[in-house]
C-alpha positions in Angstrom: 113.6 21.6 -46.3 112.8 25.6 -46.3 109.5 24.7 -47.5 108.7 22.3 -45.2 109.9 24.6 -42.5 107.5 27.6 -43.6 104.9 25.1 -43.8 105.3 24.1 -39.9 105.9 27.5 -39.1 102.4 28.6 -40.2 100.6 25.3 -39.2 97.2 26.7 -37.7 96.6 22.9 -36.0 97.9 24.8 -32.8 97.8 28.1 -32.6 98.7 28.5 -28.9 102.2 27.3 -29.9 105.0 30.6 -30.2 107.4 31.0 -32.9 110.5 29.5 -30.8 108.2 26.4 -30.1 107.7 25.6 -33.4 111.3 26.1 -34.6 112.5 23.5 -31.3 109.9 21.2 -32.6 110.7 21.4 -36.2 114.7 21.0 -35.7 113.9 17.9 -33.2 112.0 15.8 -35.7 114.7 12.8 -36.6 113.7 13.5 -40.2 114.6 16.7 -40.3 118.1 16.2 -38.3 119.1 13.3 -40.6 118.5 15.7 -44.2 120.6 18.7 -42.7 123.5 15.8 -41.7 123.0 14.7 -45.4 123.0 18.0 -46.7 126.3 18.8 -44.4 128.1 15.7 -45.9 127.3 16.2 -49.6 127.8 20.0 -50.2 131.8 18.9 -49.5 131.8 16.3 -52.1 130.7 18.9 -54.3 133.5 21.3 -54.1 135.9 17.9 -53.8 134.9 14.3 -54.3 137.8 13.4 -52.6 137.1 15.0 -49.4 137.7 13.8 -46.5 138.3 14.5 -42.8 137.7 13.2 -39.2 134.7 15.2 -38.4 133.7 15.0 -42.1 133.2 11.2 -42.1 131.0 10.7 -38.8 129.3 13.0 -40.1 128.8 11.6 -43.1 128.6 8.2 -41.4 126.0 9.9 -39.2 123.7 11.0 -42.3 123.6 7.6 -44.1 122.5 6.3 -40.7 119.6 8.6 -39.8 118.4 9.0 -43.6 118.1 5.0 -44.1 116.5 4.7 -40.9 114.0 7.5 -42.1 113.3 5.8 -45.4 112.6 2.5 -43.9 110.6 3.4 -40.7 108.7 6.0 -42.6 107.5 3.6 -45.5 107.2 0.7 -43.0 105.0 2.5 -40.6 104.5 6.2 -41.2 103.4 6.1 -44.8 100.2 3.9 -44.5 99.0 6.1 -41.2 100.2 9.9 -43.3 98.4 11.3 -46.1 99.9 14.5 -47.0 98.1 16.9 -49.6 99.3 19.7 -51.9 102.5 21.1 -51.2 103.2 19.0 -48.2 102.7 15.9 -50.5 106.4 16.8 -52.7 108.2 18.2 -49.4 107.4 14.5 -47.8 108.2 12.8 -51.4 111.2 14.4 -50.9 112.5 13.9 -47.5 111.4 10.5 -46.7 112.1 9.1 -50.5 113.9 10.7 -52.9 116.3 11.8 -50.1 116.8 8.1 -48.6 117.2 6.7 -51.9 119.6 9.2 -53.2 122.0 9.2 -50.8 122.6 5.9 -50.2 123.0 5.4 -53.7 125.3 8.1 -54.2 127.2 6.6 -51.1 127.4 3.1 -53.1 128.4 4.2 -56.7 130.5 6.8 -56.2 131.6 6.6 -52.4 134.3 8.0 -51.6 135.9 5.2 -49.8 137.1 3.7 -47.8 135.7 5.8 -45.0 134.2 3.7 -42.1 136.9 2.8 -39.3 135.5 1.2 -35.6 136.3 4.6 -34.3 133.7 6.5 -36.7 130.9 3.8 -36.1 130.9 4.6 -32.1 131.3 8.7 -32.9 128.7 8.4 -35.0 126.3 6.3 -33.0 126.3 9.5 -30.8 124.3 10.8 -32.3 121.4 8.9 -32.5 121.9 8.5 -28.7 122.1 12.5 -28.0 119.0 13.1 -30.1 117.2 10.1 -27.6 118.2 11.9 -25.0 117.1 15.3 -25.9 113.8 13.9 -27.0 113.5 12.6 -23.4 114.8 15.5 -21.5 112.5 18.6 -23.6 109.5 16.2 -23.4 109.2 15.9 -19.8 109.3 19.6 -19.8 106.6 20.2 -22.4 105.0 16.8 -22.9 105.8 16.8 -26.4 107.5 13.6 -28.2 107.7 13.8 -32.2 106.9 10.1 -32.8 104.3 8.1 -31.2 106.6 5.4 -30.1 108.7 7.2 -27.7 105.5 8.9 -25.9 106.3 8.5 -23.1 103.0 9.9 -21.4 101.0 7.6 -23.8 102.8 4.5 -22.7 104.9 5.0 -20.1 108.7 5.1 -19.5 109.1 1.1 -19.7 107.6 0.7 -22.6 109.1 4.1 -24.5 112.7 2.7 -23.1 112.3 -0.3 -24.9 111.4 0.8 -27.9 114.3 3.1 -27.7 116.7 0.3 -27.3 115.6 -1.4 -30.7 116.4 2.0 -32.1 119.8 2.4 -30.8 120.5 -1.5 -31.7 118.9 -0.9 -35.0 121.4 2.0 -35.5 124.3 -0.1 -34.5 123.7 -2.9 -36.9 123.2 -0.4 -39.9 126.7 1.2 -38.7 128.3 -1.8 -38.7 126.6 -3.2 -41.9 127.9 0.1 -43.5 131.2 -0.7 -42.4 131.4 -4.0 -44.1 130.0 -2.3 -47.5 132.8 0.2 -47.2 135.2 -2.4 -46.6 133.9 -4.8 -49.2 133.0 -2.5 -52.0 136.2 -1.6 -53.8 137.9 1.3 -53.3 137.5 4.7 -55.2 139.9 6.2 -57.0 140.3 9.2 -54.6 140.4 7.1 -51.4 144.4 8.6 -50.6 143.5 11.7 -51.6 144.8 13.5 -55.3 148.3 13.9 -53.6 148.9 10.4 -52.6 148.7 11.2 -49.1 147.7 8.9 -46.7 144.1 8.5 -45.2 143.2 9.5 -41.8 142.4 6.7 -40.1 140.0 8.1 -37.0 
């Protein structure tokens, strides 16, 4: 993630935009939202296996969302239009496959669950909604949009709008298909916690 962040920062396809420009754009990509909320989740696990937490688990909820959705939509649709080179090539290995795979994977074997309540599926939808909305909002002020199918300028506001609302129903159907997973899948061995105390529930 540094890497690709010095990379973007010394881009020279555009060097009329500042410093503070590049950072905005760098920190709005999905891509790059949905690694930091995987990177937030894990490091815990890492002290604790058995962490766990109200905030912790939307958040965590919240990266398994946005780094699926990454791994699918970029080797659906981004991969066979991208050709990275040199270093840029392992940076995007890393974030759009190894990352995706990883996680979710780690999520499956070693959990911890269960996690996923009705009340972290709609906190963590937020999410994916506020980052919609920002996109929006800082592209009417500098024409900017990250992907090409929320342009808004390239294809208007009905069309971006649409696509927008596959996004957030393709959000809520991973949610809830994570929930039955958690559900289904059987629980880990720290799912009460190492004291035997309970769970919290939201």
């Amino acid at each position: 993630m540094g890497t690709e962040l010095v990379l973007h920062l010394v881009d020279p396809r555009d060097p009329s935009l500042g410093i503070v420009e590049r950072l905005v754009r760098f920190f709005s990509y999905f891509t790059v939202q949905s690694n930091l909320l995987v990177l937030a989740a894990v490091l815990p696990l890492v002290r604790d296996p058995a962490h766990d937490g109200p905030l912790w688990r939307v958040v965590r909820l919240a990266s398994l969302l946005g780094i699926t959705i990454t791994g699918i939509v970029y080797a659906v649709v981004l991969a066979p239009l991208y050709d990275p080179q040199g270093l840029n090539a392992w940076t995007n290995t890393g974030e759009h496959y190894v990352s995706p795979v990883m996680t979710v994977l780690g999520w499956l074997l070693f959990g911890p669950r269960p996690r996923i309540t009705p009340l972290v599926v709609g906190r963590a939808l937020l999410w994916p909604v506020a980052w919609i909305a920002w996109i929006l909002a800082q592209g009417t002020v500098t024409g900017w949009y990250p992907y090409d199918f929320m342009d808004v300028a390239a294809h208007g506001y009905g069309v971006a709008l649409r696509n927008l609302a596959g996004v957030v129903l393709l959000a809520l159907a991973f949610l809830l298909l994570f929930r039955s997973v958690d559900r289904r899948l059987p629980a880990t061995a720290s799912a009460a916690g190492r004291t035997g105390s309970p769970v919290p529930t939201a």
